[in-house]
Structures are given as C-alpha cells and as structure tokens.
C-alpha positions in Angstrom: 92.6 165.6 125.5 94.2 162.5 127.3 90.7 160.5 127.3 89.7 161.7 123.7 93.5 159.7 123.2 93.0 157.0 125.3 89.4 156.5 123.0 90.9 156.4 120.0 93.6 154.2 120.8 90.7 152.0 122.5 88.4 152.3 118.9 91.7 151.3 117.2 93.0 148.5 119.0 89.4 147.4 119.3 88.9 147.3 115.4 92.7 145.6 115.0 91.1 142.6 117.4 87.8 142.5 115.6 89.5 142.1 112.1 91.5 139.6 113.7 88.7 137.3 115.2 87.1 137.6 112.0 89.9 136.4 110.2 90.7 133.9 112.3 86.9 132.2 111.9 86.8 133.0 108.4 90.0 131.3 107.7 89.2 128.0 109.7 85.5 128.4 108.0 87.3 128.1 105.1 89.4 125.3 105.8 86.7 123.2 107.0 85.0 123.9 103.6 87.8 122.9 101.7 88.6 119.3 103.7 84.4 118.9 103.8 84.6 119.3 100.1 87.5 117.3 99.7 85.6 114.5 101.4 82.6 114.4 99.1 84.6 115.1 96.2 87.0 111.2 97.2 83.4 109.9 97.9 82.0 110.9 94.7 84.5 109.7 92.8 84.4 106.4 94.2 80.6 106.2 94.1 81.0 105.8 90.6 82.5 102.5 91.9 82.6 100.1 88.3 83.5 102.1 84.7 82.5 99.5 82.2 85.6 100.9 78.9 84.9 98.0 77.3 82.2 95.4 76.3 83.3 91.5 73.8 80.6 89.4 72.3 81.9 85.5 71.7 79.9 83.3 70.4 81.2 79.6 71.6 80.5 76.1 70.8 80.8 74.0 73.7 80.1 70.0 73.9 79.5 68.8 77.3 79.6 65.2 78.2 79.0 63.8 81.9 79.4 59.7 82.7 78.1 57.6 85.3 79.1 54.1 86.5 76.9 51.9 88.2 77.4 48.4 89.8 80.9 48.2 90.4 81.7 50.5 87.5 80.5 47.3 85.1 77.9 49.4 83.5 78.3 53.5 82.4 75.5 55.9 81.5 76.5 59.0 79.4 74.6 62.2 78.9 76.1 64.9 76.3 74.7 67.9 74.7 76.1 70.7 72.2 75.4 74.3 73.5 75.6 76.9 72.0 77.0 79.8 74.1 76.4 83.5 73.4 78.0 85.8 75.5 78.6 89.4 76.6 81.4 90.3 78.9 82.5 94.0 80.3 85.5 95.2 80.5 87.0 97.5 83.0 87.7 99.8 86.3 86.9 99.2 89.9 87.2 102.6 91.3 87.1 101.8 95.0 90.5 100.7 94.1 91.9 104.1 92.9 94.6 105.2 94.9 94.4 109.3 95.7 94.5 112.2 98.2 93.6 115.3 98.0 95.9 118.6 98.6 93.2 121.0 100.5 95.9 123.9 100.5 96.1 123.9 96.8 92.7 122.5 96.4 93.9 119.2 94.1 93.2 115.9 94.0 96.3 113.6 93.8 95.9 110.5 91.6 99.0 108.3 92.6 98.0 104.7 91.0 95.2 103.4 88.6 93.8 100.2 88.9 94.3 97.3 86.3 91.3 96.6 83.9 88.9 93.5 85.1 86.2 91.1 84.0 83.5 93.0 85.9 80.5 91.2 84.4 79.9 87.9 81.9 76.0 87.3 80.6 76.1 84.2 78.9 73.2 82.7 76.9 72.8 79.1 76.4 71.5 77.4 73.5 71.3 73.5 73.7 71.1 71.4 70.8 71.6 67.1 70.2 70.4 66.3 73.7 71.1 62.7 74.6 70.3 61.0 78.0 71.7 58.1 79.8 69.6 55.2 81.2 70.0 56.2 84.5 72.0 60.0 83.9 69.8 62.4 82.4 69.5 66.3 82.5 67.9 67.6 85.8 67.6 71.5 86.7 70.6 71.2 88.8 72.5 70.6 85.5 71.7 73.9 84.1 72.9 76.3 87.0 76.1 74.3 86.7 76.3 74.2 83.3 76.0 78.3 83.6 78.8 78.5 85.3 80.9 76.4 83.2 80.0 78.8 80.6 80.8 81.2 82.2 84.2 80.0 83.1 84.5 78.8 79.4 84.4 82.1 78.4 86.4 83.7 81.0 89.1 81.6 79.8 88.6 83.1 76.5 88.7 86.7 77.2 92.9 86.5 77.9 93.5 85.5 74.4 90.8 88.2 72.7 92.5 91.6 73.1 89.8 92.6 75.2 92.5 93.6 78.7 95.0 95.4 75.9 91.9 97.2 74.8 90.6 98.8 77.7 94.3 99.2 79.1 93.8 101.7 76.0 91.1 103.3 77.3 92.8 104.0 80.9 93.1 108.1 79.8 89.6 108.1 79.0 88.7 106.8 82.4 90.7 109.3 84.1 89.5 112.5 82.0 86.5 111.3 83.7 87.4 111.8 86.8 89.1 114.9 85.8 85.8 116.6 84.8 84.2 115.3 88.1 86.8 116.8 89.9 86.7 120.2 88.3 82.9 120.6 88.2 83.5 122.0 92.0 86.9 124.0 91.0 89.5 121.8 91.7 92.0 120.2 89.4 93.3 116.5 88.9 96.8 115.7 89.5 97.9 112.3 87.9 101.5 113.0 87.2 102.7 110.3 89.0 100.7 107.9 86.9 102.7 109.4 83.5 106.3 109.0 85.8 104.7 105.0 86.5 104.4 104.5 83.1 107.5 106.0 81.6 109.2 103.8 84.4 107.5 100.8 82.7 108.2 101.3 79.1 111.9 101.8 80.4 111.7 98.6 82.1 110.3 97.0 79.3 112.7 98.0 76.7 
C-alpha cells in the first residue's frame, strides 16, 4: 500500500514539475516573441524613414547678374540672364527622428514626441531667357550647377512665407494614424497621449 502511495505522490509531484518547466519556457518563449516583435515593429516604422504630407509648386522669376573687372578694375564685363524657375518642393516627416518605446508587457508602442515638418526635397526647373554675355564673362557649364543651387536656395527662401510648414503641421494626425495602422496590423496598439498633453501645454503657453 505504502509504495502504491509513494507512486502516486511520485506521478503527482512529477506532473506539478512538468507543468512548471513548461510554463516557465512557454512564458520566456513568449517574452522573447513579444521584445523580437517589438524590435521589428520600431524598425518598421522607421523604415518608412521620409512621409512626404505635403507637395508646393512656385513658379519664380529670377534675374541673375554676375560682373567681372579686369586690369586694375578699369574695365568690367557683365553677364545677366532671366530664368524662369519652376519648382516642386515636398513637405514633411523624417521618421528616424520619432521618439518611441515600446511596453512589451502590455504589448504598446509609446509615441512620446513627433518630429517637426521639413523641406525633404526641392526639384527645380530652369528656364533661361535674354541671355547676354560679357567680353570676357560668359556662361560656362560650371554656371548652371551653380545657378541650380541658387534656385534652389531662391526657393527655399520662399517656402517660409507660402503656408506650406502650417499645412503639413496640419497633417501631423494623419501621419500618425499611419503609424497607428502599422502598429496594429501585428496586434498592438499606439500610444501617443503624451503628444495630445505636449500640445495642450503649447496652446496654454501660447495663449
């Protein structure tokens, strides 16, 4: 009777350690799912790296001028030229510089701070019209890559004054419902609380 006992305690306590094992593996399985997942999921939302909210077309005239003295500055040679600049400029996000962690017990990703909105391309197009060379101060290639920057720059300047930064400061939400449905297409959830608490601080401050 004794070792029938002693055999059942034994199956028992031998079951009680099994289920424990198991549960311990199962739980740190688990875990390292979660934190693996957590991983990709902070990888793939800054893979999307650049979120272009917003895109401005100007249409600039610009006159360039450029003089040259020769001989003791006794004798100058101008070129000029009107150019017509069209141009295309984004708008918007740089990702990488999203501020987050993720909460692997509750499985959520913690948006703490949004990036401001950013020139993140200008494609300008240049059209050149009443060309007029110098004696000895004419056009060369070299005069177009620099030119393209100045346009470039011209419009840059522009961009402050066109509504453009208020725009896409509009279009923040949208951005981050973006990364809210990347986020949930593995189960989790987005967190950006503390961006509403940042900008009720803000319109506080500004008032």
């Amino acid at each position: 009777m004794s070792d029938i006992l002693e055999l059942f305690l034994g199956l028992i306590l031998g079951a009680i350690a099994m289920y424990w094992v198991f549960s311990f593996f199962r739980k740190k399985r688990s875990k390292e799912l979660t934190e693996h997942q957590s991983t990709i999921l902070l990888d793939k939302i800054k893979s999307v790296c650049k979120l272009i909210t917003v895109e401005g077309d100007f249409a600039e005239i610009y006159r360039y001028e450029n003089t040259k003295e020769r001989f003791l500055s006794l004798v100058s040679s101008k070129k000029k030229a009107l150019i017509i600049i069209n141009a295309k400029a984004h708008i918007g996000f740089d990702l990488k510089k999203l501020q987050m962690y993720a909460d692997n017990d509750n499985k959520r990703i913690i948006l703490t701070n949004f990036p401001q909105p950013e020139i993140l391309s200008i494609s300008p197009e240049l059209q050149f019209y009443d060309i007029q060379n110098g004696l000895f101060n004419s056009f060369t290639p070299t005069d177009l890559t620099s030119l393209n920057m100045e346009a470039k720059q011209h419009i840059r300047d522009k961009i402050p004054q066109s509504g453009l930064m208020d725009t896409a400061n509009k279009e923040a939400l949208e951005a981050v419902l973006l990364i809210e449905k990347i986020v949930e297409t593995i189960g989790w959830k987005l967190d950006y609380s503390a961006l509403e608490m940042n900008n009720r601080k803000k319109e506080l401050l500004g008032k």
